[in-house]
Biopython code that builds the backbone (N, CA, C, O; Angstrom):
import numpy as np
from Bio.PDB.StructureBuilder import StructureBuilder

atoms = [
    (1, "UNK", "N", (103.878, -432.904, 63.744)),
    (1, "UNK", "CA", (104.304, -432.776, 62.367)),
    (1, "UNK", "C", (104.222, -431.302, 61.986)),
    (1, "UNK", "O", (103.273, -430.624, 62.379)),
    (2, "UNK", "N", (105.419, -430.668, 61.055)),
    (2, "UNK", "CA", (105.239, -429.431, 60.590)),
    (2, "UNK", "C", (105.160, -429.477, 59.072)),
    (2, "UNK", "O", (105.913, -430.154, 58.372)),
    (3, "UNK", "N", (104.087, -428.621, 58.584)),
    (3, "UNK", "CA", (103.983, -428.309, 57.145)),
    (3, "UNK", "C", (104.300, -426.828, 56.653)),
    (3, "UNK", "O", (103.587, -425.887, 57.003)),
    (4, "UNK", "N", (105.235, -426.696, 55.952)),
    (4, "UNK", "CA", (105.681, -425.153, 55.162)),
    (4, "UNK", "C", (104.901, -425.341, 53.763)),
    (4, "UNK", "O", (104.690, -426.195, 52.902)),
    (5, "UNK", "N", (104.642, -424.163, 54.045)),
    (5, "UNK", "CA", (103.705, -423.631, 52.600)),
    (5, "UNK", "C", (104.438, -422.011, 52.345)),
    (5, "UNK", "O", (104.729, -421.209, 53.232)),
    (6, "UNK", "N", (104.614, -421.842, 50.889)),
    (6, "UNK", "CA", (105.053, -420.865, 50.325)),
    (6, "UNK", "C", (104.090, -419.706, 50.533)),
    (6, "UNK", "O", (102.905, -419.990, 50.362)),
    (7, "UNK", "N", (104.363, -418.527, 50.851)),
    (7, "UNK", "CA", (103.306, -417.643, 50.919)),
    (7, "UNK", "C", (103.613, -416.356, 49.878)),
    (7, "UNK", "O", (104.593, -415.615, 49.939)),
    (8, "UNK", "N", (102.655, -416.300, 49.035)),
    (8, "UNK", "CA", (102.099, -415.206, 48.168)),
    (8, "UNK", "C", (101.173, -414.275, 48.734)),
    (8, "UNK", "O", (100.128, -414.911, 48.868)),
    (9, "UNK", "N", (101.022, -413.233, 49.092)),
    (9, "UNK", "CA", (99.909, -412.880, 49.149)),
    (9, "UNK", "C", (98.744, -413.323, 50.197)),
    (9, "UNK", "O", (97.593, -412.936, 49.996)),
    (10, "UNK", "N", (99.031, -414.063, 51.214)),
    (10, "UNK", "CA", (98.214, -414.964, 51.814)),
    (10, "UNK", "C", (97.762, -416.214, 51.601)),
    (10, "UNK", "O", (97.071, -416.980, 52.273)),
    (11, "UNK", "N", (98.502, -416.313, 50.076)),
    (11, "UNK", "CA", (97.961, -417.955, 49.690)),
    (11, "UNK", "C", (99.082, -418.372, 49.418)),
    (11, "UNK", "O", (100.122, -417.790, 49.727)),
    (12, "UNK", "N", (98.989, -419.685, 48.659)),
    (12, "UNK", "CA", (100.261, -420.577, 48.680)),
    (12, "UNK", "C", (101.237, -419.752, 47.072)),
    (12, "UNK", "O", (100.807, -418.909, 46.285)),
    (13, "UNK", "N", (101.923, -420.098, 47.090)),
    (13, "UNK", "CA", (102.735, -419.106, 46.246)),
    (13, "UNK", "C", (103.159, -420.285, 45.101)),
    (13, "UNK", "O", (103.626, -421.393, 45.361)),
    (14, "UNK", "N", (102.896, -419.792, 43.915)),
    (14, "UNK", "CA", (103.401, -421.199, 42.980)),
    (14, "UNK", "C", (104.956, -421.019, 42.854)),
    (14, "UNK", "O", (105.424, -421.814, 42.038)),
    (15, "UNK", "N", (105.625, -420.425, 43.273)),
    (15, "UNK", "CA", (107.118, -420.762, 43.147)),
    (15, "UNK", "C", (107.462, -420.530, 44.245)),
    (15, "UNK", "O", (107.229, -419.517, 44.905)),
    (16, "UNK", "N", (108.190, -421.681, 44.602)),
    (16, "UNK", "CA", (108.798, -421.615, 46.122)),
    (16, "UNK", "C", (109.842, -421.472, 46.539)),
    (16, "UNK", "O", (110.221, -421.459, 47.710)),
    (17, "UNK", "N", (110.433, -421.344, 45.536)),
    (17, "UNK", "CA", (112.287, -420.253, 45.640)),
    (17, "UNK", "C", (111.884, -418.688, 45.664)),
    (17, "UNK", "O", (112.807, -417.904, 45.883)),
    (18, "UNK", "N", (111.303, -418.452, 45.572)),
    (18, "UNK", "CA", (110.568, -416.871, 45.422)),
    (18, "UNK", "C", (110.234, -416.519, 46.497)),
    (18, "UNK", "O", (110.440, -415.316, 46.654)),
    (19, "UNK", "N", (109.783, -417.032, 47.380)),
    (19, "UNK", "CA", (108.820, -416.820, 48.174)),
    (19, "UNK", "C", (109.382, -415.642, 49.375)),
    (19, "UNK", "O", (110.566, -415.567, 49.705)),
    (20, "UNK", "N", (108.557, -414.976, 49.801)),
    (20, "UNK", "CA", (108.986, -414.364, 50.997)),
    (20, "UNK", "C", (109.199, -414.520, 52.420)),
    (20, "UNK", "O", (110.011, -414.040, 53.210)),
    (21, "UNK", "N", (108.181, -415.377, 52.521)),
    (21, "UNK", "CA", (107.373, -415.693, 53.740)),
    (21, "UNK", "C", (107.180, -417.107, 53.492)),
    (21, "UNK", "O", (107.237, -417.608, 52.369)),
    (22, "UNK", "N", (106.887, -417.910, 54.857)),
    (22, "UNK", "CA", (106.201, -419.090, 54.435)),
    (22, "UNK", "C", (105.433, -419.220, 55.773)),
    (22, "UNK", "O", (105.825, -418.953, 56.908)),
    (23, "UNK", "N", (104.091, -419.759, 55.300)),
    (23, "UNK", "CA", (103.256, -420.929, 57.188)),
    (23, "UNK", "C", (103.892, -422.084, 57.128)),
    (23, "UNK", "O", (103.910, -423.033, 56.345)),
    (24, "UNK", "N", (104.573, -421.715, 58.435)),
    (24, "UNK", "CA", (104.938, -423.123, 59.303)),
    (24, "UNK", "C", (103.424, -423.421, 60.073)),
    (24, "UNK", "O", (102.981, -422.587, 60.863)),
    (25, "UNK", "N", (102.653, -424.730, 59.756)),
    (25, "UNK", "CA", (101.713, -425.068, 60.546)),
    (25, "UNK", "C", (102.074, -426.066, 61.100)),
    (25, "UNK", "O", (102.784, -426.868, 60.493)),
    (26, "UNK", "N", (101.617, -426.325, 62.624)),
    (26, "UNK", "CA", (102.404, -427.405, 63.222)),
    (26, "UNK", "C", (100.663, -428.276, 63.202)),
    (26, "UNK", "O", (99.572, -427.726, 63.358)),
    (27, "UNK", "N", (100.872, -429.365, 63.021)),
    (27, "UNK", "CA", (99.632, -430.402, 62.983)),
    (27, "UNK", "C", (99.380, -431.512, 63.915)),
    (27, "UNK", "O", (100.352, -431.817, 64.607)),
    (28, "UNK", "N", (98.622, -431.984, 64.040)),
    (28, "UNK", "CA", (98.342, -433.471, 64.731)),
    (28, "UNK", "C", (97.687, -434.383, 63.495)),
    (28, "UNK", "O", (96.615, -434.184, 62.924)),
    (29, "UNK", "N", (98.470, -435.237, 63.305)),
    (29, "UNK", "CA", (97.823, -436.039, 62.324)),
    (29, "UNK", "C", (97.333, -437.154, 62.777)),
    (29, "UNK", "O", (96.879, -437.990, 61.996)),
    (30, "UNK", "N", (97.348, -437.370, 64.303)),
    (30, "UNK", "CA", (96.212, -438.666, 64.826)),
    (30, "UNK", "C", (94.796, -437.601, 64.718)),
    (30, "UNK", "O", (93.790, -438.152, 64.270)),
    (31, "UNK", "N", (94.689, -436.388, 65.033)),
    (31, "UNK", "CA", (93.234, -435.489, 65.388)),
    (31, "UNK", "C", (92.958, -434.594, 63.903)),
    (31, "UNK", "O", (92.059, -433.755, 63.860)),
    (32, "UNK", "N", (93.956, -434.919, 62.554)),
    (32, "UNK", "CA", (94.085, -433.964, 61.517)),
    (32, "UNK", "C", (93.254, -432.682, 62.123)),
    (32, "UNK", "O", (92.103, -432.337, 61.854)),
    (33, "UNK", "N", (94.355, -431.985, 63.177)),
    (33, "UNK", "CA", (93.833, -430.618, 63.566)),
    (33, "UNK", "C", (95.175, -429.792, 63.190)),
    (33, "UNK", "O", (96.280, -430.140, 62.772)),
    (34, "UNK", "N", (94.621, -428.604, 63.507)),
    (34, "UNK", "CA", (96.092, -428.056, 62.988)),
    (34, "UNK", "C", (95.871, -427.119, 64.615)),
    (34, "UNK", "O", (94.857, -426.767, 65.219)),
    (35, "UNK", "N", (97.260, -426.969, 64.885)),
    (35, "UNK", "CA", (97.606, -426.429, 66.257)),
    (35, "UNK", "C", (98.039, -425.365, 66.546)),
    (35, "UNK", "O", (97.830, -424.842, 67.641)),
    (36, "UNK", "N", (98.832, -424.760, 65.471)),
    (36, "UNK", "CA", (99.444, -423.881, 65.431)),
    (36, "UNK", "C", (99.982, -422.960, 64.098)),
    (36, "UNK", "O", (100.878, -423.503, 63.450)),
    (37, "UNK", "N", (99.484, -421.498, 63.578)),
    (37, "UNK", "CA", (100.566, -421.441, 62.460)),
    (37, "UNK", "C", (100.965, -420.319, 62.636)),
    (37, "UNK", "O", (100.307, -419.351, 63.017)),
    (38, "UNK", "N", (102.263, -420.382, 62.324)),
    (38, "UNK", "CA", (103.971, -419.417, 62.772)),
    (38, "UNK", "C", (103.978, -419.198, 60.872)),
    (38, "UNK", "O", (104.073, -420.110, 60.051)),
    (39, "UNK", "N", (103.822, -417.419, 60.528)),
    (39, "UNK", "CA", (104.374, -416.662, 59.317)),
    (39, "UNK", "C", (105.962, -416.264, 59.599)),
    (39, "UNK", "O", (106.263, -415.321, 60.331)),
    (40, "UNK", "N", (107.158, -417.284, 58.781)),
    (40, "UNK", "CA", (108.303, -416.285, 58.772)),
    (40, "UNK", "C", (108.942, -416.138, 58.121)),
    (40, "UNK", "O", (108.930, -417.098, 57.351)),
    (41, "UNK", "N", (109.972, -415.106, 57.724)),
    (41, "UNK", "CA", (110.032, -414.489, 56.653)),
    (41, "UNK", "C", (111.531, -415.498, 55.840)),
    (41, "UNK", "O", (112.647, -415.312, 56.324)),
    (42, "UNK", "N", (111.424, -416.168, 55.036)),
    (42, "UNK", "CA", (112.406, -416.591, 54.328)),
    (42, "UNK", "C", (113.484, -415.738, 54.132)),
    (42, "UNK", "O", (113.518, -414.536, 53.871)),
    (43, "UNK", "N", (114.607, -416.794, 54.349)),
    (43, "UNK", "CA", (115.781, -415.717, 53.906)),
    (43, "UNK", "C", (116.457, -415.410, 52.597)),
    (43, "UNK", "O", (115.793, -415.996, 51.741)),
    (44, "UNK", "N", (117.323, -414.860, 52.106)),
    (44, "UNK", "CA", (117.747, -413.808, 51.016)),
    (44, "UNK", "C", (117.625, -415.715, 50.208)),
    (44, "UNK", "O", (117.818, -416.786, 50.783)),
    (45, "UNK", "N", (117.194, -415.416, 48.559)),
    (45, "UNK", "CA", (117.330, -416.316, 48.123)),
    (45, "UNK", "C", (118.963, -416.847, 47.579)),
    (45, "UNK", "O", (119.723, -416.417, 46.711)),
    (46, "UNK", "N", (119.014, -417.562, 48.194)),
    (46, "UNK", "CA", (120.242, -418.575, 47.720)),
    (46, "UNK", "C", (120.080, -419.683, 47.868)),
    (46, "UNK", "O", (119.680, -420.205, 48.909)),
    (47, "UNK", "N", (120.552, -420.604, 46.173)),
    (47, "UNK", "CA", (120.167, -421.749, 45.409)),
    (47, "UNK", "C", (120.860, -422.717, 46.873)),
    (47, "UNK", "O", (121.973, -422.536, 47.366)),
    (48, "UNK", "N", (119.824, -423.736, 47.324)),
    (48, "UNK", "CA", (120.327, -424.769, 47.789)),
    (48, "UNK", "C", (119.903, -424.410, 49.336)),
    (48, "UNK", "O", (119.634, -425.325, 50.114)),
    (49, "UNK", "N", (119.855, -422.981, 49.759)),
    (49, "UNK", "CA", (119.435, -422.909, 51.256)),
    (49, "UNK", "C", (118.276, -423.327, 51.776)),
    (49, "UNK", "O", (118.280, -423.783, 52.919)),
    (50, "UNK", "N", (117.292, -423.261, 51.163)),
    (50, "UNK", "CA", (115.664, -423.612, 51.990)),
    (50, "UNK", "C", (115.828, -425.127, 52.044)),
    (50, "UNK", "O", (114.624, -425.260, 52.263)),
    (51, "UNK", "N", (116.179, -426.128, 52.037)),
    (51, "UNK", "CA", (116.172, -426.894, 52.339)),
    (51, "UNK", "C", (116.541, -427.418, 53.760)),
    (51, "UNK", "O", (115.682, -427.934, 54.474)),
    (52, "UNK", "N", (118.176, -427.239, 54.255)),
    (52, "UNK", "CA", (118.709, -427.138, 55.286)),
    (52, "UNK", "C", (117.642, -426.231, 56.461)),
    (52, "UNK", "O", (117.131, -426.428, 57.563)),
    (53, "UNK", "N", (117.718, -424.973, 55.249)),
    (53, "UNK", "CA", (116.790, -424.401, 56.413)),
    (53, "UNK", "C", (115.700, -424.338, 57.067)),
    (53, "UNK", "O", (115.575, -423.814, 58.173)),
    (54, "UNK", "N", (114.388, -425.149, 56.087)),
    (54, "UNK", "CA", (113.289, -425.406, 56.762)),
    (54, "UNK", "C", (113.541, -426.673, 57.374)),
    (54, "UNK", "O", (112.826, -426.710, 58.375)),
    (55, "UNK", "N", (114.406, -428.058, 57.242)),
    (55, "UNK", "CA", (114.798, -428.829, 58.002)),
    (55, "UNK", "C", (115.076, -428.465, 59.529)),
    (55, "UNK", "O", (114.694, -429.034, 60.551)),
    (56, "UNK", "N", (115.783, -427.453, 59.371)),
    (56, "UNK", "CA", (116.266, -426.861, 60.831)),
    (56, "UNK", "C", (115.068, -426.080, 61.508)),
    (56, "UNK", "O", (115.256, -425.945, 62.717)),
    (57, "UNK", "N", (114.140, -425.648, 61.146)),
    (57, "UNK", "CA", (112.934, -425.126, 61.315)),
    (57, "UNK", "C", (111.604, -426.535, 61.960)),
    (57, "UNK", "O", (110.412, -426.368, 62.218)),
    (58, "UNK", "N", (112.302, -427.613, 62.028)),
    (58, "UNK", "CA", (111.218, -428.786, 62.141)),
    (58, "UNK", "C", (110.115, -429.373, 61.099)),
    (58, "UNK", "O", (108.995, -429.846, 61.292)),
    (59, "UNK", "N", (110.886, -429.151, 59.905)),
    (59, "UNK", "CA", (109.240, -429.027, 59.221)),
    (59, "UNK", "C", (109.950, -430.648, 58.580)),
    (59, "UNK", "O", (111.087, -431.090, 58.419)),
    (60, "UNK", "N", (108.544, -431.154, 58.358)),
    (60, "UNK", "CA", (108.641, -432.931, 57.526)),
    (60, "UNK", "C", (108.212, -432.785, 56.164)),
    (60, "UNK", "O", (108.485, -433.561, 55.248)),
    (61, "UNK", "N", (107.400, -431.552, 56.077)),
    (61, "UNK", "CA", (106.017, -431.503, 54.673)),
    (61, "UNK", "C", (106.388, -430.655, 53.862)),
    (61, "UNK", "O", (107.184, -430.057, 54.586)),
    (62, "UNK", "N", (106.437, -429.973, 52.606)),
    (62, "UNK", "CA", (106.186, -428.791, 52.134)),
    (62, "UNK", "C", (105.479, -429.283, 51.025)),
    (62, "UNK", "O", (105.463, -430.332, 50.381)),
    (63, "UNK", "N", (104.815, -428.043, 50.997)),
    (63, "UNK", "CA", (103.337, -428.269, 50.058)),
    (63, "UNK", "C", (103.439, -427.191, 49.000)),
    (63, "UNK", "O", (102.851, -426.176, 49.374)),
    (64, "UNK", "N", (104.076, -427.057, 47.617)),
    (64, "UNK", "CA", (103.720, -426.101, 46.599)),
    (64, "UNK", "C", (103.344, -426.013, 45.602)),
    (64, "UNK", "O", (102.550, -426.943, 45.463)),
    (65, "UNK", "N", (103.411, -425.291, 44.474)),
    (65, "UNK", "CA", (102.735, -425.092, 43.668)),
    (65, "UNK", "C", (103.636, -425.673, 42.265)),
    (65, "UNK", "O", (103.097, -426.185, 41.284)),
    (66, "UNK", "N", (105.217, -425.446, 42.442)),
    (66, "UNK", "CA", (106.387, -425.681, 41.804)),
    (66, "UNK", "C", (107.424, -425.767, 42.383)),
    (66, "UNK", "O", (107.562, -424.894, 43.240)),
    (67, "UNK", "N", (108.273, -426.489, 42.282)),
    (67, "UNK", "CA", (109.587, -426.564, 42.934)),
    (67, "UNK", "C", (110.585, -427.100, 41.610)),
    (67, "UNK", "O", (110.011, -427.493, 40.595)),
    (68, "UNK", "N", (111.825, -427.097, 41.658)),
    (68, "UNK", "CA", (112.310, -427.452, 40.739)),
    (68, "UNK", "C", (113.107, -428.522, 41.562)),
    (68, "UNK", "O", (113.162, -428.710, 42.778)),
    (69, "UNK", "N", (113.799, -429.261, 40.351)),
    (69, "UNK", "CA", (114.526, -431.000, 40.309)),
    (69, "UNK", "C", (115.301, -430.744, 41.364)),
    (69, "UNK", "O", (115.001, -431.300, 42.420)),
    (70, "UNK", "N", (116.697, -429.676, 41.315)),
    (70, "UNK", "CA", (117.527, -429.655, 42.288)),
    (70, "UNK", "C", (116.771, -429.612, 43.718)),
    (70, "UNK", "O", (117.169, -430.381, 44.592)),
    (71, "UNK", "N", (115.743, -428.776, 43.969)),
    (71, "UNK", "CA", (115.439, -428.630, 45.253)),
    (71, "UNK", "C", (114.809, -429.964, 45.739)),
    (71, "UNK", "O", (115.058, -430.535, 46.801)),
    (72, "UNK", "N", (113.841, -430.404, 44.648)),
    (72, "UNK", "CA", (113.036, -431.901, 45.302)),
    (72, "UNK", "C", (114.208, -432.374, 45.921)),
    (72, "UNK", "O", (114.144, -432.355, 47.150)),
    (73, "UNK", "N", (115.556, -432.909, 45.304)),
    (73, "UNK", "CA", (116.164, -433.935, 45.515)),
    (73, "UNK", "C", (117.137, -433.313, 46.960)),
    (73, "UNK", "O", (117.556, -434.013, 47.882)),
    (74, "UNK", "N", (117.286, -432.077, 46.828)),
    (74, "UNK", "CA", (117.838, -431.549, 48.266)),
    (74, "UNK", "C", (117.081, -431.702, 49.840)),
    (74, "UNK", "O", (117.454, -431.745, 51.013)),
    (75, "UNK", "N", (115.687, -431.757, 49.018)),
    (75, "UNK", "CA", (114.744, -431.967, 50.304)),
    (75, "UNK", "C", (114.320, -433.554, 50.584)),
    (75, "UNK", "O", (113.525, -433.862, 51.472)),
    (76, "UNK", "N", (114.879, -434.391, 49.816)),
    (76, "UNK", "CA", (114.487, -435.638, 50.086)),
    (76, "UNK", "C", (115.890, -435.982, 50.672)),
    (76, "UNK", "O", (115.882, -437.001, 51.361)),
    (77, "UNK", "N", (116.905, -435.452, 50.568)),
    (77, "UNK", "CA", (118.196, -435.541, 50.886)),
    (77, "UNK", "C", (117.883, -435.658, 52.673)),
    (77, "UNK", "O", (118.307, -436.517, 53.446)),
    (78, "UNK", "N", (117.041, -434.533, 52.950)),
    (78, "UNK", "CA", (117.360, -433.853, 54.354)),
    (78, "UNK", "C", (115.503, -434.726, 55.060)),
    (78, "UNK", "O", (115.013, -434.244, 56.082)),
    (79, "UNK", "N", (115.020, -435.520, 54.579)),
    (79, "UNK", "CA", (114.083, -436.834, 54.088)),
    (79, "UNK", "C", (112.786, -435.623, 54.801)),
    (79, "UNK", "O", (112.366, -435.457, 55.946)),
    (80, "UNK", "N", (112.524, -435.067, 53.689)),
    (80, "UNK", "CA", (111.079, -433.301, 54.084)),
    (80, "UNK", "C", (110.307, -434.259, 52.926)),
    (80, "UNK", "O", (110.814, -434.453, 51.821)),
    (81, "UNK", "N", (109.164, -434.762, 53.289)),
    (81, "UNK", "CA", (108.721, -434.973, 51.721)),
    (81, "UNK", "C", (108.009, -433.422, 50.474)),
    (81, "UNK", "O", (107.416, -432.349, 50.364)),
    (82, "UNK", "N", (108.252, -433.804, 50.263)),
    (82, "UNK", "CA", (107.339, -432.631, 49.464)),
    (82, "UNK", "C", (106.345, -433.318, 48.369)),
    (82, "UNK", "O", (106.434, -434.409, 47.806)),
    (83, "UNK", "N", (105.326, -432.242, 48.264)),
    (83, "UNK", "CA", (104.224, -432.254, 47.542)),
    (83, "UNK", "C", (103.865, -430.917, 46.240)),
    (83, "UNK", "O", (103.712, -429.768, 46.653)),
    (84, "UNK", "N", (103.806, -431.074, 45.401)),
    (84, "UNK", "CA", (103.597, -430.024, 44.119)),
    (84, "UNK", "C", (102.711, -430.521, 43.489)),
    (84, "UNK", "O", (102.239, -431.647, 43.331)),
    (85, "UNK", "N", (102.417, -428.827, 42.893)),
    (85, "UNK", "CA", (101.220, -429.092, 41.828)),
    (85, "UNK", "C", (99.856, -428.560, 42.734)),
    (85, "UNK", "O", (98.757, -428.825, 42.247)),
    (86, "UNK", "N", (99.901, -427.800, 44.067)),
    (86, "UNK", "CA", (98.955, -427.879, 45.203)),
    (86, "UNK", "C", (98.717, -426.307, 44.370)),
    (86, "UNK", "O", (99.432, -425.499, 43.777)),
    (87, "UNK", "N", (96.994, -426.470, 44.798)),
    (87, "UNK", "CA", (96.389, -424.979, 44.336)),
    (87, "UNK", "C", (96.656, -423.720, 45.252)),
    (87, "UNK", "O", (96.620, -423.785, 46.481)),
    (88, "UNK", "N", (96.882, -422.755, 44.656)),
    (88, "UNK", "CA", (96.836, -421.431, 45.414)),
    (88, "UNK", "C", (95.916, -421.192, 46.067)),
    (88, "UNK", "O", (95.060, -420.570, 45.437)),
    (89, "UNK", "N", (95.585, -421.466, 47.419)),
    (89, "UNK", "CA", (94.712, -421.162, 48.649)),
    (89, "UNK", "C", (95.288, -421.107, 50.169)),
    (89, "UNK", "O", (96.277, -421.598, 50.712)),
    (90, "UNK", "N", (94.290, -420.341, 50.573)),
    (90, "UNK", "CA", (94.997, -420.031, 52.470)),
    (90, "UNK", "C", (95.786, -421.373, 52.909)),
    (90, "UNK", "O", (95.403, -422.508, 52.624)),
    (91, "UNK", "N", (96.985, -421.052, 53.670)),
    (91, "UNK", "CA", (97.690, -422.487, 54.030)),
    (91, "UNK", "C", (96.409, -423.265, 54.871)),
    (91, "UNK", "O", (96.257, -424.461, 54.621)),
    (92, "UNK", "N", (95.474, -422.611, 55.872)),
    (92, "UNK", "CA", (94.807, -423.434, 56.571)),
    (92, "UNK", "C", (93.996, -424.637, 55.556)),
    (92, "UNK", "O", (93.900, -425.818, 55.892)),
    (93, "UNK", "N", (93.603, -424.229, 54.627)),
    (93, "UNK", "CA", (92.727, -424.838, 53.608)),
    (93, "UNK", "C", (93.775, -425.776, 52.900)),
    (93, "UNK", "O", (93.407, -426.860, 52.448)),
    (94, "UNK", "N", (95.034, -425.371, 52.808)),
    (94, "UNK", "CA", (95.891, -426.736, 51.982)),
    (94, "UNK", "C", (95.807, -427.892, 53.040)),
    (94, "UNK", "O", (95.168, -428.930, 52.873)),
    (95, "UNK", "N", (96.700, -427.499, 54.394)),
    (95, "UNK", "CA", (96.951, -428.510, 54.830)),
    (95, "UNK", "C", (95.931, -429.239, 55.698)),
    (95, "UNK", "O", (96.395, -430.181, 56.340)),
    (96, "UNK", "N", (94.271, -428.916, 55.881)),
    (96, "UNK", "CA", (93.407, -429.278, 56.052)),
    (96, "UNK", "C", (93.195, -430.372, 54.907)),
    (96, "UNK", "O", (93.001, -431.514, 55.322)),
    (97, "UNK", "N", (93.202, -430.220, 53.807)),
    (97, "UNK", "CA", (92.943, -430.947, 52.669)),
    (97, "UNK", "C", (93.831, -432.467, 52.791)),
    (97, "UNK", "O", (93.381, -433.610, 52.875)),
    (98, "UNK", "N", (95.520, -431.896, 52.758)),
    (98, "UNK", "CA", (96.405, -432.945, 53.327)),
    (98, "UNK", "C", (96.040, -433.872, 53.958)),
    (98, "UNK", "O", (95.916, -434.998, 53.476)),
    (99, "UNK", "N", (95.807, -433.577, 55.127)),
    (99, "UNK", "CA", (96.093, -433.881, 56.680)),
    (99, "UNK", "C", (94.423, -435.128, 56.364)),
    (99, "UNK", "O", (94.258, -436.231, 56.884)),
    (100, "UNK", "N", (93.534, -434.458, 55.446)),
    (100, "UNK", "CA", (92.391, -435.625, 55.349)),
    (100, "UNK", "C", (92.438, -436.656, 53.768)),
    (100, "UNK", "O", (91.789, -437.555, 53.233)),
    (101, "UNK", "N", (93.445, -435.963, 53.562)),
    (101, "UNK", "CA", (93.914, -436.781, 52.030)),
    (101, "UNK", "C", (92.984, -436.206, 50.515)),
    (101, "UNK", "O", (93.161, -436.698, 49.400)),
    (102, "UNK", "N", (92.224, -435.334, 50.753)),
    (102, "UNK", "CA", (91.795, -434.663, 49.712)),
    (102, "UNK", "C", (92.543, -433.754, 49.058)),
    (102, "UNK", "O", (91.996, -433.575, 47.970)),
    (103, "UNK", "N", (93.661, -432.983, 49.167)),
    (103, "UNK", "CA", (94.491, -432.370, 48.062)),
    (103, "UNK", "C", (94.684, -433.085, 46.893)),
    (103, "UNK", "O", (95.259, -434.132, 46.597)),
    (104, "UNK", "N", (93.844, -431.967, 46.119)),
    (104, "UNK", "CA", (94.175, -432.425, 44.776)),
    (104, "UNK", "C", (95.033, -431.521, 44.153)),
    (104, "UNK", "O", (94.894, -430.307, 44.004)),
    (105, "UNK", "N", (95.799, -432.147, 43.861)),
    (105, "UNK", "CA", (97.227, -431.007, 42.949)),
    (105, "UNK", "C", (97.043, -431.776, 41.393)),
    (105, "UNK", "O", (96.389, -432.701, 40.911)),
    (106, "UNK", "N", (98.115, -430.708, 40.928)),
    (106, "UNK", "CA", (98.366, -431.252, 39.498)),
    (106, "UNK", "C", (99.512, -430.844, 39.037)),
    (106, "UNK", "O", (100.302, -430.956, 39.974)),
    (107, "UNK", "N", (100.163, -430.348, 37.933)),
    (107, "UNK", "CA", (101.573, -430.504, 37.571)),
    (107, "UNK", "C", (102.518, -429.782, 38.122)),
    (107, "UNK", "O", (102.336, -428.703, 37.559)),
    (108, "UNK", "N", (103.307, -429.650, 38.759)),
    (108, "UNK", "CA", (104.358, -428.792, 39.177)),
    (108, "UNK", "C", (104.769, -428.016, 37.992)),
    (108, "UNK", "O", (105.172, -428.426, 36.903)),
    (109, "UNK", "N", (104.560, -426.619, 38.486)),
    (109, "UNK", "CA", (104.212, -425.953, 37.438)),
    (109, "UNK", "C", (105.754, -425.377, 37.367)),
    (109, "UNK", "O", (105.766, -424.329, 36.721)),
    (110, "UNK", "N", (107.035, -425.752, 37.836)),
    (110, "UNK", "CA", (108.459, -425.045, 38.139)),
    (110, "UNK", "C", (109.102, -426.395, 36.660)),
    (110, "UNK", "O", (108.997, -427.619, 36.578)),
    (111, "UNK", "N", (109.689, -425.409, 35.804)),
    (111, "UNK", "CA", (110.159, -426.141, 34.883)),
    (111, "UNK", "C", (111.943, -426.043, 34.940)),
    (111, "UNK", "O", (112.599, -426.216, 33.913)),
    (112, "UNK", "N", (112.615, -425.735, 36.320)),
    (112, "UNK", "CA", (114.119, -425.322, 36.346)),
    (112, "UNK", "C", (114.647, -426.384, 37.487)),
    (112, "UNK", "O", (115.832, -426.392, 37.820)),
]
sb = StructureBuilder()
sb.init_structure("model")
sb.init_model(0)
sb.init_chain("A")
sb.init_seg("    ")
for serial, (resi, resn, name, xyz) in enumerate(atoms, 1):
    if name == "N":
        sb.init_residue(resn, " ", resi, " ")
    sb.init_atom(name, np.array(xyz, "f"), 0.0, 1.0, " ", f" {name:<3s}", serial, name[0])
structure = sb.get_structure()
């Protein structure tokens, strides 16, 4: 399983059309270990691309802080679940949380 997380700064980035960068962490969710994490650099923002494109990247998960309506429904399109409302911390620490069902998020903070 792969999880993308928005990267700010080293932590998760509350807007995820913004973003520069993202961790691709690749996981085991029979051992909730994490195996691997790949930083790469998102491309030029244009409305509607990160979807296709982290699809094509292998990823099932994305974990942020905000996303807006159009994108949820682009990424359920391409069947990525996503998760919002997740706190700004190191990706290892989000998807550790995930992966054992303790993420606690709260409102998706993307109002577009």
């Amino acid at each position: 399983m792969k999880i993308a997380i928005p990267l700010a700064d080293g932590r998760l980035s509350m807007h995820f059309g913004h973003s520069e960068y993202f961790a691709i962490l690749d996981v085991d969710p029979a051992t909730k270990a994490i195996l691997k994490r790949e930083d790469i650099e998102a491309p030029p923002h244009q409305p509607g691309l990160l979807p296709p494109w982290l699809k094509s990247k292998g990823v099932d998960v994305v974990i942020t802080g905000g996303m807006g309506q159009r994108a949820l429904s682009l990424f359920r399109e391409q069947g990525v679940e996503v998760i919002v409302g997740a706190p700004s911390l190191p990706p290892e620490e989000i998807a550790n949380s995930y992966l054992h069902g303790t993420l606690i998020t709260g409102q998706n903070v993307c109002d577009h």
